[in-house]
C-alpha positions in Angstrom: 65.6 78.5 96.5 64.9 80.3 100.0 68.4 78.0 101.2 70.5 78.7 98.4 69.6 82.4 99.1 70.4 82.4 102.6 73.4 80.6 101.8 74.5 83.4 99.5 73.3 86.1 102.6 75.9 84.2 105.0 78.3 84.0 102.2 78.4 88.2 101.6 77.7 88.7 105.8 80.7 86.5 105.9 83.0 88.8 103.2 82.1 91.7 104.9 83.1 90.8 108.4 86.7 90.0 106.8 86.9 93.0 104.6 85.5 95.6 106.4 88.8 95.7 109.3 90.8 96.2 106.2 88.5 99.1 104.6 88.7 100.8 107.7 92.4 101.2 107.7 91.6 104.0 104.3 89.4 105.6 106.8 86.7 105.0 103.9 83.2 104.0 105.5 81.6 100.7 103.5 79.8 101.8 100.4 75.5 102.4 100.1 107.8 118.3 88.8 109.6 121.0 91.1 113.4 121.9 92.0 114.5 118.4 94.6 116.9 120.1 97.2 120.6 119.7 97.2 122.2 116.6 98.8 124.5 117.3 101.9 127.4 114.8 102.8 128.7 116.5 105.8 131.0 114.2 108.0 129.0 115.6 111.4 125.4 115.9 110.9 123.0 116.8 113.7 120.7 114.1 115.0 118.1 116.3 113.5 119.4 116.5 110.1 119.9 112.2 110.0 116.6 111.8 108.4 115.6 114.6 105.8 111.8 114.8 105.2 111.1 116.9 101.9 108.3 117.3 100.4 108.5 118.0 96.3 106.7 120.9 94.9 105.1 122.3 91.6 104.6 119.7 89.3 106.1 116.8 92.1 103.5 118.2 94.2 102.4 115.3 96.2 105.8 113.2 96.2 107.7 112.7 99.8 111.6 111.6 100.0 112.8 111.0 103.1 116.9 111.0 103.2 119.1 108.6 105.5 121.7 111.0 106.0 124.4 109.7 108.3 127.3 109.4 106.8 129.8 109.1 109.8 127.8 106.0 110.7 126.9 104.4 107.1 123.3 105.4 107.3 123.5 102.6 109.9 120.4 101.9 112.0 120.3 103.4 115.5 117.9 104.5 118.3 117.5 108.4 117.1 117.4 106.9 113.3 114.7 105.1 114.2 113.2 108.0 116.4 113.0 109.8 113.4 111.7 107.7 110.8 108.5 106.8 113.2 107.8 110.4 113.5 108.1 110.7 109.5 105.8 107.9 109.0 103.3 109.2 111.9 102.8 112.2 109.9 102.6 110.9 106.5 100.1 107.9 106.6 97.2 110.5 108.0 98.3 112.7 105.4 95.8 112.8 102.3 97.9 115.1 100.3 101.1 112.7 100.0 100.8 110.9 96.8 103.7 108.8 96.4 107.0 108.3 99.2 110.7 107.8 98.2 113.2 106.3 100.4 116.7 106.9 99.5 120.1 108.3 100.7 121.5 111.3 100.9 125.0 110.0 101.5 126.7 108.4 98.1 127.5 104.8 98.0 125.6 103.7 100.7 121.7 103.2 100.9 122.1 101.9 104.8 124.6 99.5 106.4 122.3 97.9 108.0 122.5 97.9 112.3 124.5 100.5 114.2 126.8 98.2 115.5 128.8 100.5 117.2 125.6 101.4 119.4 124.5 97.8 120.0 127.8 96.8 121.5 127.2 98.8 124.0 123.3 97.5 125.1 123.1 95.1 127.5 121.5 92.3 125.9 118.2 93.1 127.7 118.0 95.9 125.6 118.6 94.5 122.2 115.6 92.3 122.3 113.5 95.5 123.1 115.4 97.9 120.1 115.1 95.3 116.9 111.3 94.8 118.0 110.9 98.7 117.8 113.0 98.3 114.4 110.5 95.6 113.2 107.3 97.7 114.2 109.0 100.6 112.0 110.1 98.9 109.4 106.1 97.3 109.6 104.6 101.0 108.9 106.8 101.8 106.1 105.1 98.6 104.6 101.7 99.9 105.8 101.9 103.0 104.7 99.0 103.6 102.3 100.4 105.6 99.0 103.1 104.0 97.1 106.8 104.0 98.3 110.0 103.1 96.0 113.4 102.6 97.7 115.9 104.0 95.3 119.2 102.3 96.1 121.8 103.9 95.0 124.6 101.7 97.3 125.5 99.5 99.9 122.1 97.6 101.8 122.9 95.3 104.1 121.2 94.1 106.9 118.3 96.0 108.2 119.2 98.1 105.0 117.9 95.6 103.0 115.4 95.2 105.5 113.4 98.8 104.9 113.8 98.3 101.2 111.7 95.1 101.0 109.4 97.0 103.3 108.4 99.7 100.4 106.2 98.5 97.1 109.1 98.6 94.8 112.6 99.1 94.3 115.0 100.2 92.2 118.8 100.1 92.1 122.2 101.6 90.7 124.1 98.4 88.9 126.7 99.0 91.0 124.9 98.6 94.7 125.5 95.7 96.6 122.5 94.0 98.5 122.5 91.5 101.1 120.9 90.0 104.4 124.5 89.0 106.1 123.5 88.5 109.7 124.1 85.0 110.0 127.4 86.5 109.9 127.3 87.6 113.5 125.5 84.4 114.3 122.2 86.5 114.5 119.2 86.4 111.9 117.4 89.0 110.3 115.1 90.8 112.7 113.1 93.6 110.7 111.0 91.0 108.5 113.4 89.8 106.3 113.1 86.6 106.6 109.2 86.9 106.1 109.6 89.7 103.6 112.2 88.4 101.1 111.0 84.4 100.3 107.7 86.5 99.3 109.7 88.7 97.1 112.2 86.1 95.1 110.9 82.5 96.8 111.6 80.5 99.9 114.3 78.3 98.5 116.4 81.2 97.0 115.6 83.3 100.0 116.9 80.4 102.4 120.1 80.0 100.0 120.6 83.8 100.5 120.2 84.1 104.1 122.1 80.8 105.0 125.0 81.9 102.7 125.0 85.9 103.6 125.5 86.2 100.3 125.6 90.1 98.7 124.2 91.3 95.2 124.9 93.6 93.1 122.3 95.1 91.3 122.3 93.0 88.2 122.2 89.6 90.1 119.1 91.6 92.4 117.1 92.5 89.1 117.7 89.0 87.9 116.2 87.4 90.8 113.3 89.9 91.2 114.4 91.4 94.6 114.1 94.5 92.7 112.0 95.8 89.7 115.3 97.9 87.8 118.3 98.3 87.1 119.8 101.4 86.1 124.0 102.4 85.2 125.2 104.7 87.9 125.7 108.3 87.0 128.3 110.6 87.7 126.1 111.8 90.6 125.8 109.1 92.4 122.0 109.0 92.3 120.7 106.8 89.3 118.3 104.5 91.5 117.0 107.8 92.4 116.3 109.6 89.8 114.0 106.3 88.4 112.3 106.3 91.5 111.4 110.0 91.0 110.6 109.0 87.4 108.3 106.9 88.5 106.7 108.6 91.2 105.8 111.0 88.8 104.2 108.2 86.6 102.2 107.3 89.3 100.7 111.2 90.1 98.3 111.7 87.9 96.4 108.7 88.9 92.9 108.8 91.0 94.6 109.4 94.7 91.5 106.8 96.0 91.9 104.2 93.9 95.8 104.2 94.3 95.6 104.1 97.8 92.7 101.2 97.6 94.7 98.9 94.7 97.5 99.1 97.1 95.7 97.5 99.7 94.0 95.0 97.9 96.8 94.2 96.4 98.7 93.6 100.0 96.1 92.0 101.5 94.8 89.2 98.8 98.4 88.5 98.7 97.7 87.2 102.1 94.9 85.0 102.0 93.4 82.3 99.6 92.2 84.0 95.8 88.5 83.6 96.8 88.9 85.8 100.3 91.1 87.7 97.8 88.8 88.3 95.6 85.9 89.4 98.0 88.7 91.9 99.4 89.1 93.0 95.8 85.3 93.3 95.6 84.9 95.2 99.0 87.8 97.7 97.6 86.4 98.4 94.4 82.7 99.4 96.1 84.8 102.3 97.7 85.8 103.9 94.5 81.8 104.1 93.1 80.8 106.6 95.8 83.8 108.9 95.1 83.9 112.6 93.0 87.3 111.1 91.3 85.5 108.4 89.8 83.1 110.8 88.3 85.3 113.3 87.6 87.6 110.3 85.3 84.0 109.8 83.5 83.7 113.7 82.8 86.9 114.2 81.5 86.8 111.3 79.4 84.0 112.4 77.6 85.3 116.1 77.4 88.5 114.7 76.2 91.1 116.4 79.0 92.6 115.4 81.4 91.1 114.5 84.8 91.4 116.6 87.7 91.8 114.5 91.0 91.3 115.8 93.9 91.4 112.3 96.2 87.7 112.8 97.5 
């Protein structure tokens, strides 16, 4: 009896040492639907206006969208685009009051071309090696933010496009939008975790077929190979995949703030690692919803019959 018990001790001393790195990141110590602005399409935007950072109000109190909007250029990838976005994403992932994120365009047709290739042409090669691994460190805290983030694309995403979609949680598209990692077309590879991101999203032999080929989607061949959850006609507005993602941001807002942000990341990490380190991760991030006032306050307002009032403490 005394060794099975200090073989169970080990066991949990063991699960904590490899859960508690990942707890951390929620900054959790181990337990004991308003007006959206209008769109702009200007031909010449300011390198301040190429990402738009707008936070919803009223009852979308809570959702972020951040615009590409750089329509001279495609909403391609370049050095201030990426300036931007790290900034954006700086802010928002110590930001407790940002429920839900939406990437999408603000330019119609296109979601993001993919590289600025225009720019790179004119970097000496010992500066493109430096660039994508900034792109790829981006791209890698979009994935890490920790609320929820939908890419609604409502065009073309190509490339490094493509790219930041598979970086967010899920994805919606306009039937008409074409998708596609093409850079074996310039006898290059993708460099912003696609080729790590998309076998885990539709499965290494179709992802291989994919990349190899440089093949593009439309939406209906994307939905049918799960690269992205739906499908949606395009509207006269240009913003169908949009208008889903808001529909289900605000699906996601009245849930407990804690709990979304902790199923999110015991959801991405146990995807990692083998289902019984996944399951002690699962453990370790259920322990830090007991402790909370949203968990109580659920209980309260079940009984009373109303609806709970989170408040993400």
């Amino acid at each position: 009896a005394a060794t099975a018990s200090g073989a169970l001790g080990a066991l949990q001393a063991s699960r904590a040492r490899l859960v508690a790195p990942w707890c951390a990141r929620l900054g959790l110590a181990p337990a004991a639907r308003g007006a959206v602005p209008r769109r702009g399409y200007s031909s010449e935007v300011n390198e301040q206006d190429e990402l738009r950072v707008r936070y919803l109000q009223e009852e979308d109190r809570g959702i972020v969208v951040l615009g590409i909007n750089r329509a001279y250029a495609k909403n391609a990838i370049s050095k201030n685009l990426i300036k931007m976005l790290s900034k954006a994403v700086d802010a928002l992932k110590s930001d407790k009051k940002v429920r839900t994120i939406i990437v999408r365009s603000e330019v119609p047709g296109i979601f993001c071309a993919g590289a600025d290739l225009k720019e790179r042409v004119k970097m000496h090669p010992s500066e493109v090696g430096p660039f994508v691994s900034r792109v790829r460190a981006v791209v890698n805290d979009i994935a890490n933010l920790p609320v929820p983030t939908i890419a609604a694309i409502d065009g073309l995403a190509l490339g490094g496009g493509l790219e930041l979609a598979l970086a967010c949680d899920i994805r919606v598209a306009a039937s008409s939008a074409k998708m596609g990692l093409v850079e074996t077309k310039l006898a290059i590879i993708p460099g912003a975790g696609g080729t790590q991101r998309l076998p885990r999203t539709v499965g290494m032999s179709l992802a291989k077929e994919l990349i190899f080929s440089a093949r593009v989607l439309d939406g209906q061949e994307a939905k049918a190979i799960g690269l992205i959850s739906h499908v949606l006609e395009q509207n006269k507005e240009g913003d169908a995949a949009y208008k889903k993602a808001l529909d289900l941001a605000r699906e996601f807002l009245p849930q407990g703030p804690v709990a979304m942000r902790v199923a999110k990341l015991a959801i991405n990490q146990g995807m990692e690692v083998d289902l019984v380190t996944g399951l002690a991760i699962e453990e370790a991030c259920y322990t830090q919803t007991i402790p909370t006032k949203d968990r109580l306050e659920g209980l309260l307002a079940f009984k009373e019959k109303r609806p709970p009032r989170f408040k993400g403490e």
